[in-house]
C-alpha positions as CSV (number, residue, x, y, z in Angstrom):
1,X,-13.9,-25.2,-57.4
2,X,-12.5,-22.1,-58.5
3,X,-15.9,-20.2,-57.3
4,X,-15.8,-22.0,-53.7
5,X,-12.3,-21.0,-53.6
6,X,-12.3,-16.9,-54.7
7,X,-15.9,-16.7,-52.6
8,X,-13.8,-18.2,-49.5
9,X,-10.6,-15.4,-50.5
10,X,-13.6,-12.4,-50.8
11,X,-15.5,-13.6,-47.5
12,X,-14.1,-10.8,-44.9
13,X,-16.9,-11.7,-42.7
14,X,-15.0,-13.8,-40.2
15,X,-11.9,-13.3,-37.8
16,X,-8.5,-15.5,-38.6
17,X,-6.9,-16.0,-35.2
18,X,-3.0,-15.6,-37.1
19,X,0.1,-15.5,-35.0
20,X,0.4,-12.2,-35.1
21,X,-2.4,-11.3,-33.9
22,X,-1.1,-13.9,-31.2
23,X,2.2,-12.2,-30.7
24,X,0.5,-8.7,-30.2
25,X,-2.0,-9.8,-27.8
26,X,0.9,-11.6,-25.6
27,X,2.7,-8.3,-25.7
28,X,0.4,-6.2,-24.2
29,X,-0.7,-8.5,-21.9
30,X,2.9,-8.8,-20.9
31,X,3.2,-4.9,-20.9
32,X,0.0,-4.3,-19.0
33,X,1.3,-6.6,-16.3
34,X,4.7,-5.0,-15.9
35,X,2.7,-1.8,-15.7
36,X,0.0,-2.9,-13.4
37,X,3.3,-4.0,-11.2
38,X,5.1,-0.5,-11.4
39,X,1.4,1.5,-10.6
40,X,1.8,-0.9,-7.6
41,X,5.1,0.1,-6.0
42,X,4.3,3.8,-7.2
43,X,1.1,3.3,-4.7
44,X,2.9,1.7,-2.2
45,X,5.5,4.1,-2.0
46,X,3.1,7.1,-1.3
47,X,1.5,5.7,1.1
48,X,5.0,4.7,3.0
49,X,5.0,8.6,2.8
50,X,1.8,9.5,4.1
51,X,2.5,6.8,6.9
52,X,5.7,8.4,7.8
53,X,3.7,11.9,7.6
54,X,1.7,10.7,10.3
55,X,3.9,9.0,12.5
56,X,6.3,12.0,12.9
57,X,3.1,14.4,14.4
58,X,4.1,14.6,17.6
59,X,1.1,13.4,19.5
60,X,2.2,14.5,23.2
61,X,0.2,16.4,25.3
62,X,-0.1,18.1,29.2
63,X,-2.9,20.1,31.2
64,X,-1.7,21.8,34.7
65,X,-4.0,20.4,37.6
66,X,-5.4,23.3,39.7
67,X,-6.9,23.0,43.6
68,X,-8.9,25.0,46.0
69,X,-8.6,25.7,49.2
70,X,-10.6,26.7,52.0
71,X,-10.7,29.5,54.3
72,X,-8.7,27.7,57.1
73,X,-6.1,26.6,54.5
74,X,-7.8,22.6,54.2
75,X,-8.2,21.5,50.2
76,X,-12.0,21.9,49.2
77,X,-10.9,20.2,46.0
78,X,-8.3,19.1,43.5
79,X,-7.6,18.0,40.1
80,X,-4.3,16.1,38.8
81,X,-2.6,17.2,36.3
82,X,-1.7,15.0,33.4
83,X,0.8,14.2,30.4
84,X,1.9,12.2,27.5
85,X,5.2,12.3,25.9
86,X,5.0,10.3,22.6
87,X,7.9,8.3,21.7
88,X,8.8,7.1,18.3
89,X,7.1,4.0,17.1
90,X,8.0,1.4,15.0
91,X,8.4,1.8,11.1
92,X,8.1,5.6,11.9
93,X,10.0,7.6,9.7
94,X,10.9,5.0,6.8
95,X,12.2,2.7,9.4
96,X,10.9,-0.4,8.3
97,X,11.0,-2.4,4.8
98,X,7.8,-2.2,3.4
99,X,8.6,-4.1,-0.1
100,X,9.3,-8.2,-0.9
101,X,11.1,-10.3,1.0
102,X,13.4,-12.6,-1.1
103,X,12.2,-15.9,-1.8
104,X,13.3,-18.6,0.4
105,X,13.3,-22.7,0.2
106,X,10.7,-24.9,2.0
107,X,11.8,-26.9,5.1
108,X,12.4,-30.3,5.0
109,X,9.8,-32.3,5.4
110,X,9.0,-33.7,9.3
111,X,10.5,-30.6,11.7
């Protein structure tokens, strides 16, 4: 018995799940959640910026139209001029909430 028993204490060749081992595993799981969830808003807030970035080029344009005329004053030809003023848009420039809405209840049940 004694043998069995001090061959069983020298045996390092398996893994003992202990709680500690446990306890640390929960932890970073727990820690690479929270930081999976800050790289998130951090990725999320850049690209709010690079959204407003390209919602405040101003995106308005105009060509002059031109015409020719003939000797005895009659149009040979014409072309319209054109243009585009660009107004703002929605969520331009940080005006929206781009982040979680609060949690709200269900509705009853038959509406």
């Amino acid at each position: 018995m004694s043998l069995s028993l001090r061959a069983l204490w020298n045996d390092e060749a398996g893994f003992l799940v202990s709680s500690e081992l446990v306890l640390v595993a929960t932890l970073l799981v727990i820690g690479l959640i929270v930081g999976l969830s800050e790289v998130q808003h951090a990725v999320v807030a850049e690209l709010n910026d690079v959204a407003d970035a390209v919602g405040s080029v101003n995106q308005s344009f105009q060509y002059a139209g031109m015409s020719s005329r003939k000797s005895n004053g009659c149009i040979k030809g014409a072309i319209s001029g054109s243009h585009f003023v660009d107004q703002v848009d929605d969520c331009d420039n940080n005006q929206c909430d781009l982040s979680c809405d609060r949690p709200t209840n269900e509705a009853p049940k038959g509406y």
